[in-house]
Steps between C-alpha positions, in 0.01 A plus 500: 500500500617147391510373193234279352590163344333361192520172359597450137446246193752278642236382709273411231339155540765399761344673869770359688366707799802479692389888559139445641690278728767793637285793422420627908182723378334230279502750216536244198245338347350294213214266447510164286375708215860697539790427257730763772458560807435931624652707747233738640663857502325634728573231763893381429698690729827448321636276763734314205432161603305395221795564222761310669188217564433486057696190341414666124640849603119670414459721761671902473430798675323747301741729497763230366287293243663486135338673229378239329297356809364844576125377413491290814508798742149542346386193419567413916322800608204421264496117625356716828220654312391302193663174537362379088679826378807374650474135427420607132839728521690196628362277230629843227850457611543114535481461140 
């Protein structure tokens, strides 16, 4: 199975989206509402393009992401489901 990528506070207010542009299953999003943008985990096939694509260095395979940014393996997941719960969760760790 691959390995899912999640994107992490480095991305906060900047959305370069230099990975929506290289991602080949068109499994990140965001809205205009979005500080990030999200990496659907149940689409991202773990293809790797979209962490050598990141100029801020956000974006770490589950398996790989450093302690302190293990909340945004969640809150990317729950972008998927309740999109306010994770905006709220964004808005938590940006201050």
């Amino acid at each position: 199975m691959p390995s899912v990528y999640v994107i992490t506070d480095p991305c906060i207010d900047v959305k370069d989206k230099s990975c929506v542009e290289v991602c080949p299953v068109d499994c990140i999003k965001d809205t205009d509402d979005d500080r990030v943008c999200y990496i659907d985990p149940q689409e991202c096939i773990g293809c790797n393009l979209c962490l050598a694509a990141c100029p801020v260095g956000a974006i770490f395979t589950a398996e790989d992401i450093p302690a302190a940014s293990r909340p945004w393996v969640e809150i990317n997941a729950l972008w998927f489901e309740d999109p306010a719960a994770a905006r709220a969760r964004v808005d938590e760790l940006a201050h």
